[in-house]
N, C-alpha and C positions, 0 to 999 in steps of 0.2 A: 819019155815025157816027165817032165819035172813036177813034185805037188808043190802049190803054191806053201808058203809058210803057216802053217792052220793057227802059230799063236799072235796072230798080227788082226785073226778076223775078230776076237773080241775085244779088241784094242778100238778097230773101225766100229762097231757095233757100239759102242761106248761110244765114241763123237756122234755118231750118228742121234742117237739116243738123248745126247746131252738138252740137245733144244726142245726137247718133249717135255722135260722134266718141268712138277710145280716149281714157283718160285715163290717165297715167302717176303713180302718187303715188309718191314717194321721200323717207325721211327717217332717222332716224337712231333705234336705241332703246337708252334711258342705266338704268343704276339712280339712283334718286331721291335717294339716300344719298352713294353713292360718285361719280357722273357720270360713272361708265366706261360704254365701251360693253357691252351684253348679248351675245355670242354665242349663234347657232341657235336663237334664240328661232322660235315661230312666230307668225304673220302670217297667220290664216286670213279672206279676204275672201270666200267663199261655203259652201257647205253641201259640194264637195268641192275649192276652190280656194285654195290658201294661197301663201306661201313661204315660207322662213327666212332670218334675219337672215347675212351673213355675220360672221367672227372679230371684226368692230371694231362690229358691233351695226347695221350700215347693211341696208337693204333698200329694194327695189322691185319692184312691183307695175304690170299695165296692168287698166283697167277696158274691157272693150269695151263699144261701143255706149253707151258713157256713164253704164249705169246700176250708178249706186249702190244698194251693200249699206245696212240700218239702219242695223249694228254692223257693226265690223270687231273681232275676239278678238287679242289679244296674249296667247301663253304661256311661260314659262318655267322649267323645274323652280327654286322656290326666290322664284319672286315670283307676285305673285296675278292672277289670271285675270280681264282685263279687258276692257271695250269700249269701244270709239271712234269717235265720229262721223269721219268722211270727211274734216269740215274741221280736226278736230284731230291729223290724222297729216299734212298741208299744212305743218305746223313745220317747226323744222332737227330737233329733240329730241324725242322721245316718252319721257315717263317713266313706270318701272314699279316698284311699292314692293315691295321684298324681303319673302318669308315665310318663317320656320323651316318645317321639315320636320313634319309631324304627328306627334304621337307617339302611344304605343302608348292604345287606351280610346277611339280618335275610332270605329274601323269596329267593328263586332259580329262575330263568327265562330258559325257551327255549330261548328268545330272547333277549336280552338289549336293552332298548330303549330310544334314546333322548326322555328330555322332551317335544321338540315341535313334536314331531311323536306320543306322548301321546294324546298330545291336538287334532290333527290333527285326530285321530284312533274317540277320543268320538265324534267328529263331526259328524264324517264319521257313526260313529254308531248312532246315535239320531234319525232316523228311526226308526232301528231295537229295541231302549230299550226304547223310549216314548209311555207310551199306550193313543191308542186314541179308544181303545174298549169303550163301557157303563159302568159302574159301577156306584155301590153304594156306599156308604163313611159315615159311621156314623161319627158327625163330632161335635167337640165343638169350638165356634168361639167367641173370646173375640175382641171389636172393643172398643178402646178409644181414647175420640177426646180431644188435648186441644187447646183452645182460650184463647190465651194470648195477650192480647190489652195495647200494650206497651204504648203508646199514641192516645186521643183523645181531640180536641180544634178543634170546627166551627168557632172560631176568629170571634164573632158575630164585625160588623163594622156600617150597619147601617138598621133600618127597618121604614117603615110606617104605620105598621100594629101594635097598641099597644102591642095585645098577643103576640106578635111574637117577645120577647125580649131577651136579655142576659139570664136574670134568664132563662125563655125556657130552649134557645139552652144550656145553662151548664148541665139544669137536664136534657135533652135528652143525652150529653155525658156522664153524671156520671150514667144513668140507663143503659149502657150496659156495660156487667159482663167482667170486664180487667181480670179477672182468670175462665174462666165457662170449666165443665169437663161436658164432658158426656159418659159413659159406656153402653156399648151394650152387652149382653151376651146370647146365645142363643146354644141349643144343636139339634141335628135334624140329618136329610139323605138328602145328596147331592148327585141326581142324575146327572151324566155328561157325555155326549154324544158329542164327537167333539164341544170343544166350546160353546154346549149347557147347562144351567143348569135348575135344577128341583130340587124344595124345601119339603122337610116333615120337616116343625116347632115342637120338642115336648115340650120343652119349653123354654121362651126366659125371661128376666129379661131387666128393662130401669132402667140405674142410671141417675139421673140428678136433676137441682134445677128446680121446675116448677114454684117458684118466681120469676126468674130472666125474664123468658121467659113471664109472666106474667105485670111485674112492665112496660117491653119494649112496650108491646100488650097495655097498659092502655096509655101511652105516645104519641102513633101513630095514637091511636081513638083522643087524645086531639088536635092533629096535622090534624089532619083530619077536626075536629068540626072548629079550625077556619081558614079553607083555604077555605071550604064550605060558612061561613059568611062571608065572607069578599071580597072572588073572582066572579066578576059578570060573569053567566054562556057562554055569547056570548064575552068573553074577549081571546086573548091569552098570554101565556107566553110567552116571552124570554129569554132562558136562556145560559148563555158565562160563560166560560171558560177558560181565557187564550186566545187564538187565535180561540177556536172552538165558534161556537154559533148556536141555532139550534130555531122553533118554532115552540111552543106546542098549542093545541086550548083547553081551559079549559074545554068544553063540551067533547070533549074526556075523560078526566081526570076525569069529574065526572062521564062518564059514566062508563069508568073500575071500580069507587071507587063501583058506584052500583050494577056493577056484580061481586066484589068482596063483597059485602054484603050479593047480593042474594046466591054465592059460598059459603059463611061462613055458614048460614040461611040452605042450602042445606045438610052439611055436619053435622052440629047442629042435625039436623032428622035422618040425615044416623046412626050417635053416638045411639042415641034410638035404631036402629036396631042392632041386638045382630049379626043376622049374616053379618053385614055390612063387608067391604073390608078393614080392618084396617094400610095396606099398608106393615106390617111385612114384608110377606114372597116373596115381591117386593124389599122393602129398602136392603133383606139381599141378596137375588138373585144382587142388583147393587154391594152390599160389596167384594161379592165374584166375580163378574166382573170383578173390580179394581183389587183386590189385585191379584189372579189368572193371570190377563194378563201380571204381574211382574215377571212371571215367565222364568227361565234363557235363555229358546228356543224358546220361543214366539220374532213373529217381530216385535207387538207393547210395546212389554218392553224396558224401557229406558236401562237396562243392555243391550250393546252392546258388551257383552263377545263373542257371538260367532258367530254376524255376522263379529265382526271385529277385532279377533285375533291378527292382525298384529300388530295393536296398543299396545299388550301389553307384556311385558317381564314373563316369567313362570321360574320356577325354582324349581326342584323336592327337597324338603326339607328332605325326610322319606316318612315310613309305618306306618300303621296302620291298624286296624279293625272295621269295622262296621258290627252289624248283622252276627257275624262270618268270614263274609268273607276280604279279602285281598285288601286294597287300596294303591293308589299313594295319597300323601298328596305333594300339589302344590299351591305353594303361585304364584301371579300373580298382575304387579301393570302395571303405565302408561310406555309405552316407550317415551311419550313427551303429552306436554298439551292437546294436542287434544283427549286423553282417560281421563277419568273422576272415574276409580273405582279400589278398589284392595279388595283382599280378600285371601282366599283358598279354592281351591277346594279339594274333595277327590273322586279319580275316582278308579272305580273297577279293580282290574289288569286283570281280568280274563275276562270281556266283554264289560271293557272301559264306562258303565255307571255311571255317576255322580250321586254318592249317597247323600253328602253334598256341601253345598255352602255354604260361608260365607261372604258376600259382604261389601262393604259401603264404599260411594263417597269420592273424594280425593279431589273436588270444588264444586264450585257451578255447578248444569244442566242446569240452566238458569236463566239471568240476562237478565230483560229487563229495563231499566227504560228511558221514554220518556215524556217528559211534566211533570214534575212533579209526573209522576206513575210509581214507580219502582212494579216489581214482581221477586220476587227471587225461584229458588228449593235450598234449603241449603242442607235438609239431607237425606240422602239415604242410610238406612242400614235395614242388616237382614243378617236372618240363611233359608235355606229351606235344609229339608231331604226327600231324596224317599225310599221307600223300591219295591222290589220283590214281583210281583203277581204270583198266579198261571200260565199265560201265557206266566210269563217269560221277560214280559217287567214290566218297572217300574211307581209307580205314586208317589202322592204327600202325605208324613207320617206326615210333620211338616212345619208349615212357621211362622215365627216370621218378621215382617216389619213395619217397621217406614218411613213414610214421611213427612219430615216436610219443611214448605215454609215461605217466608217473603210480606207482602203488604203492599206498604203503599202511600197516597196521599197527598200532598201538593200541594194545587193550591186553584186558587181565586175562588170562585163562586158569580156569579150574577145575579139575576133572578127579573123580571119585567114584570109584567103585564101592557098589553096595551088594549083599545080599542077603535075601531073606531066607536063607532054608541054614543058615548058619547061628548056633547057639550064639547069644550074648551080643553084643555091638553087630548091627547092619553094616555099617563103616568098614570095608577093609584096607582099600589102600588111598592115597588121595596126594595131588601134583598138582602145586600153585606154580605157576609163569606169566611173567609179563610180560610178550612180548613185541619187542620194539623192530619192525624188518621196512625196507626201504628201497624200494626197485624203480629204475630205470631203463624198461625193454624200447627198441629201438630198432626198426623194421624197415629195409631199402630194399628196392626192386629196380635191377636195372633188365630192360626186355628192348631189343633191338630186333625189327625185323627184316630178313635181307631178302626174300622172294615174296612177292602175291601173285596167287592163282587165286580165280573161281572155280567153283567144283560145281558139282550138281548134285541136289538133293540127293540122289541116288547116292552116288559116290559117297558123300559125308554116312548116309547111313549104312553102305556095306563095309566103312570100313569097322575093324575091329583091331581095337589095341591089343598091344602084345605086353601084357600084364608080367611078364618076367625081367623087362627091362631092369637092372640096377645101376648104383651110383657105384661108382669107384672111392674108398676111403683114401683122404690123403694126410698122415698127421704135417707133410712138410708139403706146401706147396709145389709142384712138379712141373717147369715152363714146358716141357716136353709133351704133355699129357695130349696137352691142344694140337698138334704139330701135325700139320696137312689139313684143317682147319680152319676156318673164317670162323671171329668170336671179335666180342669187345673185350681188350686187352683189361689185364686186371690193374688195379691202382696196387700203391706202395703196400700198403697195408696187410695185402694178399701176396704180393708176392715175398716178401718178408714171415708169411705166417710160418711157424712151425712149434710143435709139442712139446715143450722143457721135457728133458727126462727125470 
C-alpha cells in the first residue's frame, strides 16, 4: 500500500482554510462632484453591522469568516443611498452622488404641522423615545487633545537667589511644548445604566511625545533642588498678586514636596506590580462622563435646545431619510443674543424622535476675564446620531464633539520670603515676574458605536471591571495595532503622528 504524499495535506488544508479567513476592506468615500472626502457617512455591511466613515471620508471594515454580504449600503444625509458589491469598495475611491434635500409634497401627512408644534411634540415625546433601560454598547472612542501655547514669558524682573535667574525662567518657558497632541483610542463595552457607566477595556492605544512630558518632569525636580537650598524650613512665603496677597509657611511646602516624593516612590512599586491600577478604565469612564453629559436632553449640557426653545427661531427646511425611515429636517438659530447655538435637527415624522443633531456655537459660552485672568469657551461643535432599539426607544449610534477654550494670565507676581527667628532683616530672598502665558486647549471626541444590547439590572450590576486593563504607548503611530478589528479609521493627522527624536 502506497502512503499518500503527507506534504500536499497542508497545502489542501490551506485552500481549505483560505475562505474562513477575516477580510479587511478599506477605502476611502469621495463626493462625485467635489472629490472631497464624505464625513460619517455610514458603511452598513450586515443587517446590524456597519461603521462610519471618519472626518476625511476613509473607513474600514473586517468580514469574518470570509463571508461576503450581496450589497454593502453607503449613506449619507444629502447624497443617495446606495449599494456595492464587495469588489467595488476594494478601490482607493468610492463615489457617492450628491442629493438636494426633499422638499415639502414628497411624504403625505394625516396632519400638517407647524414647525414649532414639531418642536413642541419631540419634547413632549423625549420620555417616551430616550432609553434609560441598561445596555451594552460595544464602542470605539477616539479622544484628541490639543495644547496650543500661544504665548509664554515670566518677564523675569528681579531675584536673590543666584539659580533662580533669567536663563532659568526662559528654559522653564521654552520646555513646555507650545504645540503637544495627545491621542487616546480605545475599543471596549460600555455598560450604562441611568447615568451610570461600566467599562470592559479590550484594547486601548496612547499617542503622545513622552519627551516633552519628560524634559518638563526634569526642570521641576531642578526647581525643586533649589528652593529646598536656599529656603530656610521655619521661614514663610509671601506671595502678591496684584491686589491679592496670601502666606504660605515653607514647612508646609516642604512637607507636600515629601509626600509628593514619597506618592511618586509609591506609585514607582505599584508600576512593578503587573496587576496594579493603571487608571485606564477610570480616565475613560471621566471621558465618557464629559462627553455624554453633552447630550441634547440632559440638564447639565451647555446645549440649552430644549430646555429653552423659546430663545430660538426653527424653520422646517425639507425631508429626508434616515435608517429608512421619514424625518423633518429643521434648521434652528438665536432669536437674540441671549441663545448662543444653531444647527439642524432631524426629527422622525412618524414618533417625533431626534434622530440627528448638528450643533455649534454662534459666540462665546463664556467670557470671564477679571484681574488680568481671562477664560473664554470659544467652540462648540458636533454631530450626535441615535438609532432604534428593540424596545422601541432610542440611544446614542454616533457623537462627534469638539471643545475648545481660551486661557490666559497677565499679571505681576511677587513672592518673598521672610522670617522671624533670624537676626536683623526679616526679608530673605524675594522674585519679581510678570507673567505673560496664553493657552489654547482643544478637546474632540469621536465615539462610534457598533452593537446595542439591553442587559438587565442584574447583569449591569454583577458586572465588574477589570481595573488592570492598559493602554499601549505609541511614540509613532502603528496601522498595525488595529488589525483584526472594526474601529473608525484615523484621519491624516494621526496617522502621520510620530516623536522627533
Amino acid at each position: 500500500m502506497t502512503l499518500p504524499n503527507t506534504k500536499i495535506f497542508p497545502f489542501l488544508f490551506l485552500l481549505m482554510a483560505l475562505p474562513m479567513a477575516a477580510q479587511t476592506i478599506s477605502s476611502k468615500l469621495v463626493d462625485a462632484k467635489t472629490q472631497k472626502g464624505i464625513p460619517y457617512a455610514t458603511i452598513q455591511y450586515g443587517e446590524h453591522k456597519g461603521v462610519i466613515t471618519n472626518d476625511e471620508g476613509r473607513f474600514s471594515f473586517m468580514l469574518e469568516g470570509g463571508i461576503a454580504p450581496d450589497s454593502i449600503y453607503i449613506s449619507s444625509m444629502g447624497y443617495e443611498k446606495k449599494g456595492f458589491a464587495l469588489t467595488q469598495l476594494q478601490d482607493s475611491l468610492v463615489l457617492l452622488q450628491p442629493k438636494a434635500i426633499a422638499l415639502s409634497g414628497v411624504y403625505v401627512f394625516n396632519e400638517e404641522l407647524e414647525v414649532d408644534e414639531i418642536i413642541e411634540k419631540m419634547v413632549e415625546r423625549l420620555p417616551q423615545n430616550i432609553n434609560k433601560e441598561p445596555i451594552k454598547q460595544r464602542f470605539f472612542l477616539r479622544q484628541s487633545e490639543f495644547a496650543t501655547i500661544n504665548k509664554v514669558d515670566f518677564g523675569f524682573k528681579k531675584s536673590s537667589i543666584a539659580e533662580l535667574n533669567k536663563e532659568l525662567m526662559d528654559s522653564l518657558a521654552q520646555s513646555i511644548p507650545k504645540n503637544g497632541h495627545h491621542y487616546t483610542e480605545s475599543l471596549g463595552d460600555l455598560y450604562k445604566n441611568n447615568g451610570k457607566y461600566k467599562l470592559d477595556i479590550i484594547k486601548a492605544a496612547d499617542l503622545y511625545d513622552k519627551n516633552q512630558v519628560g524634559s518638563f518632569e526634569e526642570l521641576g525636580e531642578r526647581m525643586q533642588t533649589i528652593f529646598t537650598e536656599n529656603i530656610k524650613p521655619d521661614s514663610y512665603l509671601k506671595i502678591k498678586s496684584g491686589i491679592f496677597s496670601q502666606k504660605v509657611q515653607v514647612d508646609s511646602i516642604l512637607s507636600d514636596m515629601e509626600e509628593e516624593q514619597a506618592e511618586q516612590a509609591e506609585e514607582v512599586k505599584k508600576n512593578l506590580d503587573k496587576k496594579k491600577n493603571t487608571g485606564l478604565v477610570d480616565s475613560q469612564r471621566h471621558a465618557f462622563t464629559e462627553l455624554l453629559t453633552e447630550l441634547y436632553y440632559n440638564e447639565d449640557s451647555k446645549l440649552d435646545l430644549i430646555s429653552k426653545t423659546r430663545r430660538y427661531d426653527f424653520s422646517l427646511v425639507g425631508y429626508a431619510e434616515i435608517a429608512d425611515a421619514g424625518v423633518y429636517v429643521i434648521d434652528f438659530e438665536p432669536k437674540r443674543s441671549s441663545a448662543d447655538f444653531k444647527g439642524r435637527l432631524y426629527i422622525n415624522i412618524a414618533d417625533f424622535a431626534l434622530m440627528r443633531l448638528d450643533v455649534q456655537n454662534t459666540d462665546r459660552l463664556r467670557n470671564f476675564r477679571l484681574l488680568g485672568i481671562t477664560y473664554r469657551e470659544v467652540l462648540y461643535k458636533g454631530t450626535m446620531r441615535f438609532a432604534q432599539l428593540p424596545n422601541g426607544k432610542y440611544d446614542l449610534r454616533f457623537m462627534d464633539f469638539t471643545f475648545g477654550r481660551y486661557f490666559a494670565v497677565d499679571r505681576p507676581l511677587k513672592v518673598v520670603e521672610k522670617n522671624k527667628h533670624v537676626k536683623g532683616r526679616r526679608k530673605q530672598n524675594e522674585l519679581l515676574l510678570t507673567i505673560d502665558f496664553r493657552m489654547s486647549p482643544t478637546q474632540k471626541w469621536e465615539l462610534v458605536v457598533f452593537d446595542q444590547d439591553l442587559v438587565s439590572e442584574d447583569q449591569f450590576t454583577n458586572f465588574t471591571e477589570d481595573k488592570t486593563a492598559r493602554a499601549t504607548y505609541m511614540p509613532t503611530y502603528d496601522p498595525e495595532f488595529w488589525q483584526g478589528h472594526t474601529i473608525m479609521e484615523p484621519n491624516q493627522a494621526i496617522r502621520e503622528f510620530t516623536v522627533e527624536e
